[in-house]
C-alpha positions in Angstrom: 0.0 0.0 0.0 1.4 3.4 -1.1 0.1 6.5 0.9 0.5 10.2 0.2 -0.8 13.0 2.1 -2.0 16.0 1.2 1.3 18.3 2.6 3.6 15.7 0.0 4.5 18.4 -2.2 6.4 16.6 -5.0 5.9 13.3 -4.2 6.7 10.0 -6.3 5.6 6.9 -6.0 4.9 3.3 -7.3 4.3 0.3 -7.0 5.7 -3.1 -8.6 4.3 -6.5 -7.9 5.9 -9.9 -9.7 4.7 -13.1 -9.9 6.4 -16.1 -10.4 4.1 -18.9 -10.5 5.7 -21.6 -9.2 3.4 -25.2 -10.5 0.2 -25.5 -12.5 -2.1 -24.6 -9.0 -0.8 -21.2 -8.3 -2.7 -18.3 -9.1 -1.7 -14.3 -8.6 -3.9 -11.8 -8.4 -2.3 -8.4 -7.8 -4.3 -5.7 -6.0 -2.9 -2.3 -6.2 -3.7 -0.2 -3.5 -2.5 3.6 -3.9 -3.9 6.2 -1.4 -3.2 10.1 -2.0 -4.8 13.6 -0.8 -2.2 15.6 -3.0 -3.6 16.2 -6.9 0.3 16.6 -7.6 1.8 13.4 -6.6 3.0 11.2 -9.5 1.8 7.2 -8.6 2.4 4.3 -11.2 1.5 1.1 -10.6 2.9 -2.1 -12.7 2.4 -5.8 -12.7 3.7 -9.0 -14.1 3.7 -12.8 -13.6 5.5 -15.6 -15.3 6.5 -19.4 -14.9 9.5 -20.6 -14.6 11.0 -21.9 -17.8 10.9 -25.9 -17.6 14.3 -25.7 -19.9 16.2 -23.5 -17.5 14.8 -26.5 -14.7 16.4 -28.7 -17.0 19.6 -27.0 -17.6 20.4 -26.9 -13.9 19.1 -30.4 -12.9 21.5 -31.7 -15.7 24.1 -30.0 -14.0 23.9 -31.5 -10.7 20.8 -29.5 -8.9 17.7 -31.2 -7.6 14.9 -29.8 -9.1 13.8 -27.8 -5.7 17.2 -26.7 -5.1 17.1 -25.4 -9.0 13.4 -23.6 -8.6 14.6 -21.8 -5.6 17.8 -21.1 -7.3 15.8 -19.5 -10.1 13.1 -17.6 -7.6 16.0 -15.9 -6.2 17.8 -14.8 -9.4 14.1 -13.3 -10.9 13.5 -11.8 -7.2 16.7 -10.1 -7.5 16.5 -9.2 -11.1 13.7 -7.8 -11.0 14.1 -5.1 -7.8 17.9 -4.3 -9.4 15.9 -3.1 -12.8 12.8 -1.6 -10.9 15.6 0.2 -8.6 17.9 1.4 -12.0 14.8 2.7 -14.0 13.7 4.3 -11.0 16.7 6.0 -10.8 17.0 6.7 -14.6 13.1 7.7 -15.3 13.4 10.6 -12.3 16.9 11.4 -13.6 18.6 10.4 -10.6 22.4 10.6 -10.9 23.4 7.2 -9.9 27.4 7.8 -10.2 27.7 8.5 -6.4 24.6 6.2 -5.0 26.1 3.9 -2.5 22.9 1.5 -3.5 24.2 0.8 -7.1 27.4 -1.1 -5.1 25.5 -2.8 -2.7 23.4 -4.2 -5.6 26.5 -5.0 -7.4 28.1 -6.8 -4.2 24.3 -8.8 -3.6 25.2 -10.0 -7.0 28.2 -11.3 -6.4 27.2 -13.3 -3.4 24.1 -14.3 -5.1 25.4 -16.0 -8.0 
């Protein structure tokens, strides 16, 4: 839930929900819920769900991975994925300089440790 009141002059917000549907019983159903009381606030809200690819399941259970160690391998990598590119195009789409943002490195080093 996003909330803006009335006195947030300027504000920016939004909201990003992804899915990843995980076996054939899963559903998603993505409820935006944006509040504001200022007629200037810019609010965006975006959604998406997806399976994971059975060939990517594949590729890693051929290379050693049981299959739940592989789908939770790939849930990570999307989960991370996704929130460095929602957290870049943030960046770029309000014209943030990003050069001297220590959260560009600590995405980098997350990563690293991730994969």
């Amino acid at each position: 839930m996003v909330k803006i009141g009335k006195n947030a002059t300027g504000a920016l917000a939004g909201i990003n929900c992804d899915a990843l549907i995980l076996d054939e019983k899963s559903i998603s159903k993505t409820i935006p819920v944006i509040e504001s009381e200022n007629a200037d606030a810019i609010v965006s809200h975006e959604a998406s769900a997806g399976k994971v690819d059975e060939n990517q399941i594949f590729y890693l259970m051929s290379r050693g991975l049981e299959e739940e160690k592989a789908m939770s391998l790939l849930s990570k990598w999307l989960h991370f994925w996704s929130r460095k590119n929602n957290f870049l195009s943030n960046m770029q789409e309000n014209s943030i300089d990003s050069s001297n943002l220590r959260w560009k490195e600590v995405l980098d080093k997350t990563e690293r440790l991730l994969f």
